[in-house]
Backbone as JSON Lines, residues from 0, in Angstrom:
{"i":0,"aa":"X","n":[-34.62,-72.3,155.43],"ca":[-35.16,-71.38,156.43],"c":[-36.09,-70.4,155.73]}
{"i":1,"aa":"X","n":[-37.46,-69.77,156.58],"ca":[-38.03,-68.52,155.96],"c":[-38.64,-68.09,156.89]}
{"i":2,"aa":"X","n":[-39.27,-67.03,156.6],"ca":[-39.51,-65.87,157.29],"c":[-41.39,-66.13,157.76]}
{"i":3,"aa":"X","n":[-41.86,-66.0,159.08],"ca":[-43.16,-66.45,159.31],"c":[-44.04,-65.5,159.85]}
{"i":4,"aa":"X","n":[-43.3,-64.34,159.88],"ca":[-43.79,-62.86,160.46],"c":[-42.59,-61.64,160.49]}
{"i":5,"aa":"X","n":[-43.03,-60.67,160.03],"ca":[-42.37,-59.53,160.12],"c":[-42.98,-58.28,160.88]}
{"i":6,"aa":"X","n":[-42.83,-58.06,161.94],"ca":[-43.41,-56.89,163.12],"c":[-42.69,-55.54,162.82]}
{"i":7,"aa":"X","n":[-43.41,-54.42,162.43],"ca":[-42.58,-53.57,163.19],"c":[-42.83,-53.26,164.54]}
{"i":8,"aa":"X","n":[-41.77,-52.51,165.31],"ca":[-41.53,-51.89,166.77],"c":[-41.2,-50.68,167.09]}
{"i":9,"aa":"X","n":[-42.43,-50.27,167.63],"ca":[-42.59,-49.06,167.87],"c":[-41.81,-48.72,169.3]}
{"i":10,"aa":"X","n":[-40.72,-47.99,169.07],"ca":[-40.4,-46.89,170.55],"c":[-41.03,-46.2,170.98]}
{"i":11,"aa":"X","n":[-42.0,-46.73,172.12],"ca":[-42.24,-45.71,172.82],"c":[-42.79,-45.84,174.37]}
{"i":12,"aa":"X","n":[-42.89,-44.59,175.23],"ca":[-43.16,-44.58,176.87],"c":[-45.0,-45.06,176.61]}
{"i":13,"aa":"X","n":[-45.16,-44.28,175.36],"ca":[-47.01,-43.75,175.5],"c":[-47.83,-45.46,174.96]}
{"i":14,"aa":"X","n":[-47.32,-46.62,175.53],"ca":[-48.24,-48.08,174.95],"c":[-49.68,-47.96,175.55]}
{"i":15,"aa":"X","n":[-50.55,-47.36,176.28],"ca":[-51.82,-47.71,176.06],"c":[-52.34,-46.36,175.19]}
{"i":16,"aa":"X","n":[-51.55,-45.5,174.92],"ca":[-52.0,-44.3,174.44],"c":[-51.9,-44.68,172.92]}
{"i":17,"aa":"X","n":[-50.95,-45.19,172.31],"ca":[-50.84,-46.05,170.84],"c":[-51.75,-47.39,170.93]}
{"i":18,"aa":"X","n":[-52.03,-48.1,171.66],"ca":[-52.75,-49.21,171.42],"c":[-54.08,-48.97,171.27]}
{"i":19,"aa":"X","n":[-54.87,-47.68,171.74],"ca":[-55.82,-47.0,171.3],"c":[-55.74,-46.57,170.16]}
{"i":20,"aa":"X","n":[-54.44,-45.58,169.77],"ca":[-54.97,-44.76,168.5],"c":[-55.16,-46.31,167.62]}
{"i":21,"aa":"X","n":[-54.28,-47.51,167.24],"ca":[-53.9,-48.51,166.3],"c":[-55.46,-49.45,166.38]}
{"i":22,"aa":"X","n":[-56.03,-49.12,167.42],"ca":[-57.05,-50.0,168.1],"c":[-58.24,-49.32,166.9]}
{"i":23,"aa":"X","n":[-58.3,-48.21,166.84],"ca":[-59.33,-47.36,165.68],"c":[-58.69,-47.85,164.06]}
{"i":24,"aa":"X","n":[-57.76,-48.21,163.83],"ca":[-57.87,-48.76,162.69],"c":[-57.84,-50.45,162.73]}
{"i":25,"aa":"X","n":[-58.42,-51.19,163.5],"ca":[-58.96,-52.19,163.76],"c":[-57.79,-53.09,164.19]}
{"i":26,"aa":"X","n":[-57.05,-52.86,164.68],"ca":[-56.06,-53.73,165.54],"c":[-56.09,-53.88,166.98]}
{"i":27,"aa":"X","n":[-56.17,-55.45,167.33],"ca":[-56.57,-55.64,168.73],"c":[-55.21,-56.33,169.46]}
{"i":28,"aa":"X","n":[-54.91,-55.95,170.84],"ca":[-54.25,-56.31,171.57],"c":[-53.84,-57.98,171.66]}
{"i":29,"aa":"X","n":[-52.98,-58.66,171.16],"ca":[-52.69,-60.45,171.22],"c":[-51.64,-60.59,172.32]}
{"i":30,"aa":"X","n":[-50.72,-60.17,172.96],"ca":[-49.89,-59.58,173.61],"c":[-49.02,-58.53,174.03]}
{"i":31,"aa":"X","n":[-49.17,-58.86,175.62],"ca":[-48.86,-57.58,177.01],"c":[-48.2,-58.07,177.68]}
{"i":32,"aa":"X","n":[-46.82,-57.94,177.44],"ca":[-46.34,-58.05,178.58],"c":[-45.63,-57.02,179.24]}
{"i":33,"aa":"X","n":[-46.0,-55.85,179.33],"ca":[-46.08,-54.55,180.38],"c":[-45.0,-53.54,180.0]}
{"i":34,"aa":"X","n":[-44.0,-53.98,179.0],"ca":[-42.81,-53.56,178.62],"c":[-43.32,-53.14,177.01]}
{"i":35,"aa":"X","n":[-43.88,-54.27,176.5],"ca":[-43.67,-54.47,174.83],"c":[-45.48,-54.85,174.76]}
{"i":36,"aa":"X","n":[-46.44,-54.2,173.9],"ca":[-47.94,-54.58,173.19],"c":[-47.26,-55.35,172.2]}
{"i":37,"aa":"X","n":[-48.17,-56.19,171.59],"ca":[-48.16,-56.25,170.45],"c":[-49.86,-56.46,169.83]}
{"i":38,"aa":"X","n":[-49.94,-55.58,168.66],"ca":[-51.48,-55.51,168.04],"c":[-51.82,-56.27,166.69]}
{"i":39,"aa":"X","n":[-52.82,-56.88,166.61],"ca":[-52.69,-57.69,165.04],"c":[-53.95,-57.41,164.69]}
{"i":40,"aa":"X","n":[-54.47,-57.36,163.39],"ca":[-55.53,-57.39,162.84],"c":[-56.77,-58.94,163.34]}
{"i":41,"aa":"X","n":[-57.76,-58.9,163.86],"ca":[-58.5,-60.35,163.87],"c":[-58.3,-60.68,162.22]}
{"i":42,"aa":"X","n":[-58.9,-60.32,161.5],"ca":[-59.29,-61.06,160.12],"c":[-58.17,-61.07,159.54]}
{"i":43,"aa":"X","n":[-56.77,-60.94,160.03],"ca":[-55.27,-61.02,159.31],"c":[-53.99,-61.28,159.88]}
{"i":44,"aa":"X","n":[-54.44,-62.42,161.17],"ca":[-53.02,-61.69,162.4],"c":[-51.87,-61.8,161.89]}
{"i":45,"aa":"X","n":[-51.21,-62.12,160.65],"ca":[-50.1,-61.68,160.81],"c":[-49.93,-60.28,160.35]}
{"i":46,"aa":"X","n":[-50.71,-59.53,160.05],"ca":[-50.64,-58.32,160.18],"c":[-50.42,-57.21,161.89]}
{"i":47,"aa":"X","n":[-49.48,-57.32,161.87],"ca":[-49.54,-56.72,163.81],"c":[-47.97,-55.44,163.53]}
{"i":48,"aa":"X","n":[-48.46,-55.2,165.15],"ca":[-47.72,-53.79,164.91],"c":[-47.05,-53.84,166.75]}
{"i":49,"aa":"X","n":[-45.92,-53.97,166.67],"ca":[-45.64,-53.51,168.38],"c":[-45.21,-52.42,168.87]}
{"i":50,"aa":"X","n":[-45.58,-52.24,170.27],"ca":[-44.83,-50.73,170.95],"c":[-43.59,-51.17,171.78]}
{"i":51,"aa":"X","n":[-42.92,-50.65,172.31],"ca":[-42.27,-51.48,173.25],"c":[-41.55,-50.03,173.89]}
{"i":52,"aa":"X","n":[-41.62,-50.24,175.32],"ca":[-41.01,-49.03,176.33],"c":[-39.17,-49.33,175.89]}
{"i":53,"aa":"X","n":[-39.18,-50.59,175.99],"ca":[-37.53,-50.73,175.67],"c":[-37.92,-52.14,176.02]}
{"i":54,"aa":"X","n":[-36.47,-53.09,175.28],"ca":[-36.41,-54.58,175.46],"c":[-36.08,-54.98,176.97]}
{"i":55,"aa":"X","n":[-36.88,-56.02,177.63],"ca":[-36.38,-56.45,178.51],"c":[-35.02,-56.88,179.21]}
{"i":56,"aa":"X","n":[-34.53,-57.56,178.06],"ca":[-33.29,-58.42,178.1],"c":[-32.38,-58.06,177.27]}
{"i":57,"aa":"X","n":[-32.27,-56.74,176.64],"ca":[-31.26,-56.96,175.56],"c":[-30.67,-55.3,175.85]}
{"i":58,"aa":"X","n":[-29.37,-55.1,175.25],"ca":[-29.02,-53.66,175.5],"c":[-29.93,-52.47,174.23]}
{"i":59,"aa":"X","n":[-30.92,-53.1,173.45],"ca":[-31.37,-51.93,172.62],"c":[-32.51,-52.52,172.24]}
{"i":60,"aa":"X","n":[-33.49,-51.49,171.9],"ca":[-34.87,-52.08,171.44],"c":[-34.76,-52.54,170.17]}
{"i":61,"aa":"X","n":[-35.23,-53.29,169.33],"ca":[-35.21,-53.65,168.1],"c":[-36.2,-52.97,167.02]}
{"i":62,"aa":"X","n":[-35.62,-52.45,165.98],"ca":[-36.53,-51.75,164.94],"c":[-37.85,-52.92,164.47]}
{"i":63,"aa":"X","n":[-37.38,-54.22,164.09],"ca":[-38.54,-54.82,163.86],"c":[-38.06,-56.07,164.32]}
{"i":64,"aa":"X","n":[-39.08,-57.08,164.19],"ca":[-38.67,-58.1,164.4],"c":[-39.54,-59.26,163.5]}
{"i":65,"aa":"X","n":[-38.21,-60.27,163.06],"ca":[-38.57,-61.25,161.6],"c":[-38.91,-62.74,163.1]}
{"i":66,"aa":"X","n":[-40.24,-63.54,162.74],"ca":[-39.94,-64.5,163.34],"c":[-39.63,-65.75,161.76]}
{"i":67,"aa":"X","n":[-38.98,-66.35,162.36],"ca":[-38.47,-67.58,160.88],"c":[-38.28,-68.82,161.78]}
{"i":68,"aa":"X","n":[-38.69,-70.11,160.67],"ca":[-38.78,-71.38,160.7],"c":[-38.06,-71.88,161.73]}
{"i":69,"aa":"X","n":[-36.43,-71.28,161.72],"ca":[-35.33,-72.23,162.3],"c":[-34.54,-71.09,162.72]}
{"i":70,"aa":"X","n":[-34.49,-70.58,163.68],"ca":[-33.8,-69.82,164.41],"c":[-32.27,-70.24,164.49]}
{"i":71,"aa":"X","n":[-31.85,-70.8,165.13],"ca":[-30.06,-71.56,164.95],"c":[-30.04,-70.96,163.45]}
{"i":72,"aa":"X","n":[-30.2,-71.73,162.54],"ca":[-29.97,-71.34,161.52],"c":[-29.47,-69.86,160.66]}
{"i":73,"aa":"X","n":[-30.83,-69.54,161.33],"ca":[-30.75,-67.96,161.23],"c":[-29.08,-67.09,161.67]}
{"i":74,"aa":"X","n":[-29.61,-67.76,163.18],"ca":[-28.1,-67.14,163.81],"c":[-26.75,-67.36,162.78]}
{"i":75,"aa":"X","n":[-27.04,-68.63,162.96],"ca":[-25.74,-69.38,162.14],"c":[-25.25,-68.32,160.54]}
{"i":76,"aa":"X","n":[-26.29,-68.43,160.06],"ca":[-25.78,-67.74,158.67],"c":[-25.07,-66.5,158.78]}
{"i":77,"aa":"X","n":[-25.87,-65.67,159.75],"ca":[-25.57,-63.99,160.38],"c":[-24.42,-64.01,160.59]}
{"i":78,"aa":"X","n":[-24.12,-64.54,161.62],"ca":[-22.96,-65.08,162.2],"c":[-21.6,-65.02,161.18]}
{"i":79,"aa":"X","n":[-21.72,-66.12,160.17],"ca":[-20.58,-66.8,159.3],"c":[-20.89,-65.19,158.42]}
{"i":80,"aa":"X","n":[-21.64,-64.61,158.3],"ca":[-21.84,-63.42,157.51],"c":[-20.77,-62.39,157.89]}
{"i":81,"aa":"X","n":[-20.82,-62.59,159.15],"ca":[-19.83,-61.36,159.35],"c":[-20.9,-60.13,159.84]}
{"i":82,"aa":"X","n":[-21.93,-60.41,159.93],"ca":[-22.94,-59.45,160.74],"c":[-22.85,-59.43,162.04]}
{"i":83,"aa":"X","n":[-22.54,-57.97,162.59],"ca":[-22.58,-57.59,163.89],"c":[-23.57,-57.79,164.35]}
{"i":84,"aa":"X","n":[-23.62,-58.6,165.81],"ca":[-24.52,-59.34,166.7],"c":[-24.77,-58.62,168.07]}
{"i":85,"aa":"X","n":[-25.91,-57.82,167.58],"ca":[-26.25,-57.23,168.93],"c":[-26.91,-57.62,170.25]}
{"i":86,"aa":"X","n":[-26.8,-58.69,170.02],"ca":[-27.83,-59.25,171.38],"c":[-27.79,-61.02,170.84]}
{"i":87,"aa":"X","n":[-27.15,-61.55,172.1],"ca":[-26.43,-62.89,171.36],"c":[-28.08,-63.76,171.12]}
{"i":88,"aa":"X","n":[-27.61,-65.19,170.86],"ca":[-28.96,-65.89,170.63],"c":[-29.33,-66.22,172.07]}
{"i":89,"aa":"X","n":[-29.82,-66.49,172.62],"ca":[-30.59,-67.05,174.0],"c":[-32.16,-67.05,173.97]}
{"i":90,"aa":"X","n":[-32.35,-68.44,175.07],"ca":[-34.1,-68.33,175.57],"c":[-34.3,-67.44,176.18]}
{"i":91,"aa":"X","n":[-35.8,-67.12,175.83],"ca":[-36.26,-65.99,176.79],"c":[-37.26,-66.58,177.67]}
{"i":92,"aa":"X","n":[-37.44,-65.99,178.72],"ca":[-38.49,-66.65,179.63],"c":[-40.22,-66.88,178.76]}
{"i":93,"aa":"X","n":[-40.31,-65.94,178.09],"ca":[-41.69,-65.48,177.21],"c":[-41.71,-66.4,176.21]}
{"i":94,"aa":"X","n":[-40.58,-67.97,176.12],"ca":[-41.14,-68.67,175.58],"c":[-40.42,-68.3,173.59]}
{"i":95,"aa":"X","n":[-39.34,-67.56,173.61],"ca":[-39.55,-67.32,172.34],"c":[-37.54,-67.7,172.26]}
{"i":96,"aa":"X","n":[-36.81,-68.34,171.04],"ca":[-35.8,-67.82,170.83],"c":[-35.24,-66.68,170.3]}
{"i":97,"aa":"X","n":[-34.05,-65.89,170.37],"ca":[-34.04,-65.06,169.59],"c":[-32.67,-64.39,169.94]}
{"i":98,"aa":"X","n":[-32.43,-63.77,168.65],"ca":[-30.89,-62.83,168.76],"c":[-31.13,-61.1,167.86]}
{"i":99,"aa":"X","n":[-30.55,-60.59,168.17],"ca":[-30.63,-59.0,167.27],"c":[-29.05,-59.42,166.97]}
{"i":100,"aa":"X","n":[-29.09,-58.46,165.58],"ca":[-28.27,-58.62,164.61],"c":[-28.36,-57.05,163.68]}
{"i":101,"aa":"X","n":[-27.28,-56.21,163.69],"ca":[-27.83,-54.86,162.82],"c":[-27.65,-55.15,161.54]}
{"i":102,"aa":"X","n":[-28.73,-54.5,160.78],"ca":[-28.86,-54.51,159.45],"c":[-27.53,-53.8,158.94]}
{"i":103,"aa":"X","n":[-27.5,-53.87,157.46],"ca":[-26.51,-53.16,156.64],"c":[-26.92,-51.19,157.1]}
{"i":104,"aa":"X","n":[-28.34,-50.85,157.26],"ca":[-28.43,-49.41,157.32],"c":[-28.64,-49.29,158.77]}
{"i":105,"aa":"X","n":[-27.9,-49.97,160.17],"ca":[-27.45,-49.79,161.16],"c":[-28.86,-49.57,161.82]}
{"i":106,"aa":"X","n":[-29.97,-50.39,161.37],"ca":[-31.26,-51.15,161.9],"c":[-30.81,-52.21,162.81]}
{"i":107,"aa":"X","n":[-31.87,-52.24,164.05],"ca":[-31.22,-53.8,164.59],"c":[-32.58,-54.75,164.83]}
{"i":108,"aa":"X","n":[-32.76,-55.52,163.93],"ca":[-33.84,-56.63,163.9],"c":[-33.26,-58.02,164.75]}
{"i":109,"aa":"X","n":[-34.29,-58.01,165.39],"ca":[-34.8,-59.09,166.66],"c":[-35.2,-60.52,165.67]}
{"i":110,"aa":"X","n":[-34.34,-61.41,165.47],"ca":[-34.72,-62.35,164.89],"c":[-35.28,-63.77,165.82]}
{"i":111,"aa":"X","n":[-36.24,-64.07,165.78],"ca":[-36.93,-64.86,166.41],"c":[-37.53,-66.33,166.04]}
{"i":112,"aa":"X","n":[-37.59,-67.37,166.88],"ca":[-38.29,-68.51,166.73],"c":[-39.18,-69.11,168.1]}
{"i":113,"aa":"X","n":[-40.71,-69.6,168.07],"ca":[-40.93,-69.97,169.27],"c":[-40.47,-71.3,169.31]}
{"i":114,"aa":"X","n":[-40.9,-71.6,170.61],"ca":[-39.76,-72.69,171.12],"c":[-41.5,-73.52,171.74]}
């Protein structure tokens, strides 16, 4: 398994008011879906940055989010880890898999795979 993007996620109400300021240091809008931006560099997209009002589907927004190769997997290891699972694995309508899981410093990263 590895890691194919690392986002951070921004909390907040103010997303077209941040997608402007981020927009002046040359990051453009790749996805909106009205809840959550997300902004990436053209000449670097995996360089991106998201806002998010709060998660759609889950009880907490996620500090960042890792997308990786093999999602199951992912889960799976977390899981047998003994890592508290904040938001089980399931499809999302948006096309993406994914589970939150809190870090050791009580971070909760959105681990993801598209489908």
């Amino acid at each position: 398994m590895s890691a194919r993007r690392i986002v951070p996620n921004i909390q907040s109400e103010a997303l077209e008011e941040n997608a402007e300021f981020y927009g002046l240091l040359g990051l453009e809008e790749v996805m909106n879906h009205g809840w959550i931006v997300t902004l990436a560099s053209p000449s670097a997209p995996g360089a991106q940055v998201s806002i998010m009002t709060r998660d759609r589907t889950a009880p907490v927004a996620p500090d960042m989010s890792i997308e990786v190769d093999d999602v199951d997997a992912a889960y799976a290891a977390m899981r047998d880890s003994g890592a508290e699972i904040v938001h089980p694995l399931q499809d999302e309508e948006w096309g993406v898999r994914r589970f939150f899981v809190r870090a050791p410093d009580g971070r909760v990263v959105n681990v993801l795979g598209h489908r």
